[in-house]
N, C-alpha and C positions, 0 to 999 in steps of 0.2 A: 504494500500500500504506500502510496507516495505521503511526503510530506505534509500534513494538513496548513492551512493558514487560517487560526483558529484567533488569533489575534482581534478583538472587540467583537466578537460574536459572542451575545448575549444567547443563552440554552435556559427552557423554563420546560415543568410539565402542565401540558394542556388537560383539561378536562370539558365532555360537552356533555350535558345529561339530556337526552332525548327523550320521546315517550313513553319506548317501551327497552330501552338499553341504553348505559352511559358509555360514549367512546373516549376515548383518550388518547394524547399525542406529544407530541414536542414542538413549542414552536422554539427559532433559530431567529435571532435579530431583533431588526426594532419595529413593532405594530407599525409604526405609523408611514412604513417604506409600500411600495408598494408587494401585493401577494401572491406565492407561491403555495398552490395547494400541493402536496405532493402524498402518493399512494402508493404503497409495497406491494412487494409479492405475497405469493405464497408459503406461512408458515415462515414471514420473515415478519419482521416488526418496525414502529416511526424509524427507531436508529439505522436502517439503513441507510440513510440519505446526510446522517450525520457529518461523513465525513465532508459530504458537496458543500454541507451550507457555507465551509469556511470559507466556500469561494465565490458564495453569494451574498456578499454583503451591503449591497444593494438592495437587496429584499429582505422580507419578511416571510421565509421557508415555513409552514405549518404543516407539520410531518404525521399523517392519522397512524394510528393502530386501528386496522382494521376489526373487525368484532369479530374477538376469540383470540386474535391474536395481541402479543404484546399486554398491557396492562389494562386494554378494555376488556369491559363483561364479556360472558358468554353469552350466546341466545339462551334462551330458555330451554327447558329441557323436550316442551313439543314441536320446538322450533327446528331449523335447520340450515345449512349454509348453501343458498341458492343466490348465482351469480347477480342476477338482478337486486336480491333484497341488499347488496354488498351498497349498488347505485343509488339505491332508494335510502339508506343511509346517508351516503355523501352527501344527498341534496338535503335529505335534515338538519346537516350539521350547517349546510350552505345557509340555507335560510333562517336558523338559530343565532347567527351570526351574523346575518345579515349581507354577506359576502356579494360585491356583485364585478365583474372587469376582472376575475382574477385569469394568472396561468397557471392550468392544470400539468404537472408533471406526475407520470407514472412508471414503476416499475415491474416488468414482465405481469402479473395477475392484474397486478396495479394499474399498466398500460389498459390493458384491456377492458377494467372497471373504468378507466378515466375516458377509454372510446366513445363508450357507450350513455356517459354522461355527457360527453360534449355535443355527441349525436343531439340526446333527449333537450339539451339546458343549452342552445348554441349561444343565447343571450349574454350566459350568465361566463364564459370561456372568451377570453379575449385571443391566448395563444395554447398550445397543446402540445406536451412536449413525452415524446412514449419511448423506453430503454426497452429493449428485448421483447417488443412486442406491438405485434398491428391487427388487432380485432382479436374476437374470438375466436376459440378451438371451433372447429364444427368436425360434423359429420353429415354422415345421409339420413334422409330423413326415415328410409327402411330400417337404419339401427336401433331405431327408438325402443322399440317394446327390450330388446335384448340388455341398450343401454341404463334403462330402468330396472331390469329385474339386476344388474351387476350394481346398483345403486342401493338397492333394496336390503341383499342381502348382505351387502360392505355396513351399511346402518345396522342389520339386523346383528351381525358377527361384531362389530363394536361396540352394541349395548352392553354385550355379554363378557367383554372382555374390561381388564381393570389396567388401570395406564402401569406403565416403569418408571421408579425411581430412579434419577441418574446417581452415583456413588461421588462423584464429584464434579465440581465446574468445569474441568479443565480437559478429561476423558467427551464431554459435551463438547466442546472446543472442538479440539483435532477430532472430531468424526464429522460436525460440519463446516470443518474447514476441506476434508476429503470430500464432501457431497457436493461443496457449493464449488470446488477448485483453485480456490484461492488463500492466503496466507491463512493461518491463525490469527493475526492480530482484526485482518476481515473479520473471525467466524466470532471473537471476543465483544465486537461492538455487538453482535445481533442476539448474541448467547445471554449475554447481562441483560439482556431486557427479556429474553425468553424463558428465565429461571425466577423462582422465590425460593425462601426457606420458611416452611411450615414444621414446627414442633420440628427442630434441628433436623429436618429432610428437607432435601433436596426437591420443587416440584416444578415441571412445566406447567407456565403459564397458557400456553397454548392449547387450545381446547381440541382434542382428539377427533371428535367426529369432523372436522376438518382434511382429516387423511382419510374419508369415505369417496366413494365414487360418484360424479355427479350425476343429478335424475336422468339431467337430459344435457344434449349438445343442439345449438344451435345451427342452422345449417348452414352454405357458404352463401345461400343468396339472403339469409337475414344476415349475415355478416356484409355483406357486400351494403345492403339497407342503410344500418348503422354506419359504415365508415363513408357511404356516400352525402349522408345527410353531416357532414362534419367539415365545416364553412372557414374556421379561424385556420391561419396560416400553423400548418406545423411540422414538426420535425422526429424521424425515427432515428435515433441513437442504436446502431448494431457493433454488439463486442465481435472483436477479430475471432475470440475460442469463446463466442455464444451459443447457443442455441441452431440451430439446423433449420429447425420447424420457422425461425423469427424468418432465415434469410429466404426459405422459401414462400412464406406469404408476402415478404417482402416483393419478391418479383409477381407473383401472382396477382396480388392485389394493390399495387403500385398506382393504377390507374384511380381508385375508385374515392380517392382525396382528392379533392380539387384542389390546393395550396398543401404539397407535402416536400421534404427534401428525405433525402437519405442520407445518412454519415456514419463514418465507421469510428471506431472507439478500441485503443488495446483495451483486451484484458477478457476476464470471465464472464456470464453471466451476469455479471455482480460488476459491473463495470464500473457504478457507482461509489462503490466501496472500493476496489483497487486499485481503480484509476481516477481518480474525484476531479486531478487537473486536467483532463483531458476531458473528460464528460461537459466541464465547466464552460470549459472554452468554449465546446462548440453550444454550450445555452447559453452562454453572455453574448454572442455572437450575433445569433438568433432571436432574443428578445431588443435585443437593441436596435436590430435593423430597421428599416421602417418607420 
C-alpha cells in the first residue's frame, strides 16, 4: 500500500438511524467541502476507502457501512439481503440528510448498488465514479427457478449453522489479505472494523447470511435499463490484476453510458486500498474537469 497523505484529514464515526435499521459510516474531512458518497463491496466495510480520502481533501468523503456489514445493524431476523433493499437504503440515508448535487463513488458490490441508484435518483448524482464494476451480475432469465431454489437452500443451510470464532486478529489478517490479494496492512484496515470483542471473544461483525446465494439475478437487458438510464458524466476505474468478469462487461457494455471513460489503475481488486494514489489521481482529475 503506498504512502497515505493523511495530513489535516479530519476521521469521525457517522451514524444514521432510519426507520426500520440504523447504518453507520465514516465520514473523512470537512462537512462543509463539497460531497462524496462513497459504497463498498462485498463483506468489506466504510474503511475501505480510508486510505483515498487522504487524497481527497477537497471533499467531504462519507464512507457507508452497508447493513450487516461493518458497525451497522443487521436486518432483522425475517429480513434479508436483496440487492435493491441495499438502494433503497442509500436513498434513506440521502434524504435523512438531506443530500442533494453529491458524487457517488463505489466499490465492486458498491459500484453496482451506486449504478442502480444513479439510474433511479439521476437528480440527486451530479458525477459517478464505479472501481471494479459496471452494473449488475445477470443471468438468463431461464435460471430463475434453479437460481432460487440454490438461494433457498444456502438461507435454509445457514439458519442451521452457528458462525466461527476467529482465535485471533491477526490469523483474520493474513487469510484476507490471501483472499483479497493484496498486502496485510490492506486486509488490517478492513479486519479492524470487521471484528468486536464480546465477553473476551473474538466476533465478526458481519452478518452471515450475507454469504447466502442470491434469490434472483437480474438479466443483461434490465442491466442494460439501468446503466442506460445513467445521464451524469462518469468514470470506471479497472485494477491491472482485477476482476475478469469487471473487464468483460467493460467491453460488453461500454456503449450503454452515455458520458463514460475507462481507466486503468495498478493493483488488486482492492485498488483502492493498495493503490489510493493512483485511484486519486484519476478522480481529482475527473471531478474537476468541466
Amino acid at each position: 500500500m503506498q504512502e497515505m497523505n493523511i495530513k489535516d484529514i479530519r476521521k469521525q464515526e457517522l451514524e444514521f438511524p432510519l426507520r426500520n435499521i440504523t447504518l453507520r459510516g465514516l465520514g473523512f474531512g470537512n462537512p462543509s467541502k463539497p460531497l462524496i458518497v462513497a459504497l463498498h463491496g462485498w463483506l468489506d466495510n466504510a474503511a475501505t476507502f480510508e486510505p483515498l480520502a487522504g487524497y481527497l481533501t477537497d471533499f467531504y468523503l462519507v464512507s457507508l457501512d452497508l447493513a450487516g456489514h461493518g458497525k451497522s445493524d443487521h436486518r432483522s431476523k425475517d429480513a434479508h439481503y436483496h440487492l435493491v433493499d441495499f438502494v433503497y437504503d442509500v436513498h434513506e440515508v440521502v434524504e435523512s440528510q438531506g443530500w442533494d448535487n453529491f458524487i457517488l463513488l463505489g466499490h465492486s458490490m458498491g459500484g453496482i448498488i451506486g449504478s442502480m441508484y444513479t439510474s433511479c435518483f439521476p437528480e440527486k448524482v451530479s458525477k459517478y465514479i464505479t472501481i471494479e464494476s459496471l452494473g449488475p451480475f445477470t443471468k438468463e432469465s431461464e435460471s430463475s427457478p434453479a437460481q432460487l431454489r440454490e438461494s433457498i437452500e444456502s438461507r435454509l443451510a445457514g439458519a442451521a449453522s452457528t458462525g466461527k470464532h476467529p482465535s485471533n486478529k491477526q490469523s483474520v489478517i493474513r487469510a484476507r489479505a490471501i483472499a483479497g490479494g493484496f498486502s496485510e496492512d490492506c486486509a488490517a484496515i478492513l479486519v479492524e472494523r470487521n471484528l468486536t470483542e464480546i465477553n473476551g471473544q473474538l466476533e465478526f461483525t458481519t452478518d452471515r447470511r450475507l454469504r447466502t446465494f442470491s434469490s434472483l439475478r437480474l438479466t443483461e437487458e434490465q442491466a442494460q435499463a439501468f446503466l442506460e438510464a445513467i445521464t451524469c458524466p462518469t468514470i470506471l476505474i479497472i485494477a491491472d490484476n482485477g476482476y475478469e468478469i469487471v473487464k468483460k462487461n467493460a467491453e460488453l457494455r461500454k456503449n450503454w453510458i452515455k458520458q463514460v471513460k475507462f481507466l486503468q489503475a495498478p493493483g488488486s481488486h482492492h485498488p483502492q486500498l493498495d493503490n489510493p494514489q493512483a485511484v486519486s489521481a484519476h478522480i481529482l482529475h475527473f471531478v474537476h474537469e468541466n
